[in-house]
C-alpha positions in Angstrom: -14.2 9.0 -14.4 -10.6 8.6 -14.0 -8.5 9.0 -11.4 -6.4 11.4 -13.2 -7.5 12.7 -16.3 -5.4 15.7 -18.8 -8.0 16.8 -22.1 -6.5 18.7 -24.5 -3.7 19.9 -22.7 -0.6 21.8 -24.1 2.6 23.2 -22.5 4.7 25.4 -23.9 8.3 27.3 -23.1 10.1 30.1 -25.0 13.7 30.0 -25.4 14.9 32.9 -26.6 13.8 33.1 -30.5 12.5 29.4 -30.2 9.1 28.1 -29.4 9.5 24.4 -27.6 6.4 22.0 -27.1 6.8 19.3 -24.2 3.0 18.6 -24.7 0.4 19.6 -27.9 -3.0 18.7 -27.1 -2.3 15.6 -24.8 -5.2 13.6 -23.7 -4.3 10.8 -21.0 -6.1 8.6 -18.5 -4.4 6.9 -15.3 -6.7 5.3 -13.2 -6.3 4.7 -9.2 -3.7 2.0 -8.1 -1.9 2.3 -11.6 2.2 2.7 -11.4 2.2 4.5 -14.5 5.9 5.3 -15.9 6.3 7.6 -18.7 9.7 7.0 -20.7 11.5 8.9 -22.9 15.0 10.5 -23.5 16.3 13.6 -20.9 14.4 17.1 -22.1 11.1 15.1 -23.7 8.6 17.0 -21.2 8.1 14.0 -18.8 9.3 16.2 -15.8 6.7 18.9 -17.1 3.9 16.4 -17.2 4.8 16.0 -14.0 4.6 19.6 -12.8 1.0 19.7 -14.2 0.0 16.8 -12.1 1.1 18.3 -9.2 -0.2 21.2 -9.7 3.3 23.1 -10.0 2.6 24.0 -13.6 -0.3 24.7 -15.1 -1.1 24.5 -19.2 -1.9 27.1 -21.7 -4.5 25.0 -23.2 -6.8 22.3 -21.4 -7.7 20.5 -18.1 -5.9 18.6 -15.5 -8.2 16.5 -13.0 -6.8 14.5 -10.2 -9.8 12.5 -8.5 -12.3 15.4 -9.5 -10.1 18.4 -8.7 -9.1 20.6 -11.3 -5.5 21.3 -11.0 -5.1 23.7 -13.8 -7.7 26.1 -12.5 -7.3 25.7 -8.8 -5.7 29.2 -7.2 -2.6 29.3 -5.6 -3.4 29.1 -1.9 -6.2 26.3 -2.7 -3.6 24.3 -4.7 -0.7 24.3 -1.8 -3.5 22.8 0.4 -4.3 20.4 -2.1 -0.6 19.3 -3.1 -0.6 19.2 0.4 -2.6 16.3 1.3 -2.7 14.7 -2.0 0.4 14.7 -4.0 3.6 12.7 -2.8 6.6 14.1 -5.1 10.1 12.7 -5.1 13.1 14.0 -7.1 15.9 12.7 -8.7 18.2 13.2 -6.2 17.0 13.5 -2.2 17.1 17.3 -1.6 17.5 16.8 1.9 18.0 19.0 4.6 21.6 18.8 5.7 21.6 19.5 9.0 18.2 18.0 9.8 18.2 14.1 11.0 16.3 11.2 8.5 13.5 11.9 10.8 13.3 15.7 11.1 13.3 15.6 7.0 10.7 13.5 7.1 8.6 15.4 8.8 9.1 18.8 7.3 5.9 18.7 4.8 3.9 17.9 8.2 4.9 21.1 9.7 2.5 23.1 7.7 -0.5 20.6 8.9 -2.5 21.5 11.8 -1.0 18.4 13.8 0.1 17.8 17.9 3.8 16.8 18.2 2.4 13.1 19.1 0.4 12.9 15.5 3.5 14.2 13.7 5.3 11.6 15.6 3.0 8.8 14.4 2.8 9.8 10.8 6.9 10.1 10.7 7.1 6.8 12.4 5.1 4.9 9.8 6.7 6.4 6.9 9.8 5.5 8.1 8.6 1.7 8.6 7.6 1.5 5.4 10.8 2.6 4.0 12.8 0.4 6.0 14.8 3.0 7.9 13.0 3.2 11.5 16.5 2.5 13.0 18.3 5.6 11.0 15.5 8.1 12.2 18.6 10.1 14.1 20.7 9.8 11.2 22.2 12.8 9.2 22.1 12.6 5.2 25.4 12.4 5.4 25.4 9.2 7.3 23.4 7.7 5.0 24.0 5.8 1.7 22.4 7.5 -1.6 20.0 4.7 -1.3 19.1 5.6 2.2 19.1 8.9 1.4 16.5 8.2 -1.6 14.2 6.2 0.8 14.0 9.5 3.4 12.9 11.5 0.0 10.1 8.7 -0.3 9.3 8.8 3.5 9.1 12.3 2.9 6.6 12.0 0.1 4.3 9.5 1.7 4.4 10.9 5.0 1.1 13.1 4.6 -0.4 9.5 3.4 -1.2 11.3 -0.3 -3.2 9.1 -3.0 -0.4 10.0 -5.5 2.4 10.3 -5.8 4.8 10.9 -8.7 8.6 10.5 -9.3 11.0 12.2 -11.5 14.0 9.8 -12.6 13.9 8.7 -9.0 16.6 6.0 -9.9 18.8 8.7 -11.9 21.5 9.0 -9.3 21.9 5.5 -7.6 24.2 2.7 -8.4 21.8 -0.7 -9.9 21.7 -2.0 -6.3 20.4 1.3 -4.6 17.9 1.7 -7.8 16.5 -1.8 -7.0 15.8 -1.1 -4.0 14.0 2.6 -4.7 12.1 0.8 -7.5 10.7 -2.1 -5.4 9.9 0.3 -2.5 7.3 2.2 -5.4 6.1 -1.1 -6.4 5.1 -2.4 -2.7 3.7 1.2 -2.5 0.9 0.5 -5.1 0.4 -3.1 -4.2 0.5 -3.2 -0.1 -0.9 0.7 0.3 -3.0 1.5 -2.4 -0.9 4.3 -3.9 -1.2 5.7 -7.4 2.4 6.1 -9.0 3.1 8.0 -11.8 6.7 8.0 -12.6 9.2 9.3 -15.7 12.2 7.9 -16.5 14.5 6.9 -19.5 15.6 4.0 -18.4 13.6 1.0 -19.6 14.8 -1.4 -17.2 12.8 1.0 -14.7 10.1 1.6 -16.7 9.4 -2.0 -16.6 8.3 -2.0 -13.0 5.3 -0.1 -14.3 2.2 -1.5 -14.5 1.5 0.8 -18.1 4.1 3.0 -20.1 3.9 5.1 -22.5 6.6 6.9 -24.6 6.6 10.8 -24.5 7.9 11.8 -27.8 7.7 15.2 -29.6 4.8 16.4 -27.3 2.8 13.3 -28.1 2.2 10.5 -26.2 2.3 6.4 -27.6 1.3 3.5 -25.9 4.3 1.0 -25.8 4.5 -2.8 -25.8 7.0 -4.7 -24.1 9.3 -5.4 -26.6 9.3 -1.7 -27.3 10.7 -0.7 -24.2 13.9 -2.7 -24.1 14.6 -0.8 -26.9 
């Protein structure tokens, strides 16, 4: 069995007298330790696959597994717990908390864990580490680069040590330096801690840090080779 595993699944959205089908009857396998990118152009579905894997979304038609748990079916207090411990999710842009230091955002999803102040302490401390910003833990966002800023969302995401997690155009708003860096960060993720990544972008220079892509296109997915992805 896969790690993650979709069977049959559709999504669909009404816009006013229009039907619109991100996914139709999507099967898709990603097993544990991939980084798995998804490309395709802005409003393809990739950010709704994503929603389904982390149990934000669930499908009309079919099943969503993530190591044995059915995400589609799961209700909603079991799923928060879930997400909880298991999914890591980091957006586009950083979302953080203005007034809260790089180290008080950080440790925001912990707050709903039944942990002492020295465990939180110990979790927010490693996350940081591994993001390279232990010395801007009592920085505001807005003493922080967009990079930086981008590295407290991923902090943020890894701090409840989840087996996945998954990243919406996480390079979408950073300059190529700042993007680099985000994109190596995910990479070391996989290799040095074991993490599954599943990320969407467009861009096919990011897609190439993946270690599969496929191509979202009119609710379908396609395997891609290389030379398919530069284009």
């Amino acid at each position: 069995m896969s790690f993650i595993e979709l069977r049959g699944v559709t999504r669909r959205f009404t816009k006013g007298e229009h039907t619109v089908t991100p996914l139709a009857d999507v099967d898709l396998d990603i097993e544990r330790n991939e980084f798995f990118v998804l490309l395709g152009p802005s409003g393809s579905g990739k950010t709704t696959l994503l929603n389904l894997l982390a149990g934000i979304d669930r499908p009309q038609a079919g099943t969503v597994s993530v190591d044995g748990f059915d995400v589609a079916k799961g209700s909603s207090g079991r799923l928060a717990r879930w997400r909880a411990r298991t999914v890591g999710y980091v957006f586009q842009r950083a979302s953080l908390v203005p007034v809260l230091t790089a180290y008080e955002n950080v440790e925001v999803p912990l707050w709903l864990q039944r942990l002492s102040r020295d465990e939180r302490h110990t979790r927010v401390s490693i996350a940081l580490e591994a993001v390279g910003l232990a010395d801007r833990a009592s920085h505001l966002p807005k003493q922080l680069s967009g990079g930086q800023e981008q590295r407290v969302a991923i902090a943020r995401a890894i701090v409840a040590d989840p087996d996945l997690v998954v990243a919406d155009e996480p390079t979408g708003s950073l300059d190529a330096e700042s993007a680099e860096g985000i994109l190596s960060l995910l990479r070391r993720l996989r290799e040095e801690r074991g993490k599954t990544i599943v990320m969407v972008t467009h861009d096919p220079h990011a897609a190439s840090y993946g270690t599969r892509i496929m191509r979202l296109d009119k609710g379908q997915l396609h395997e891609t080779q290389g030379q398919e992805v530069a284009s």
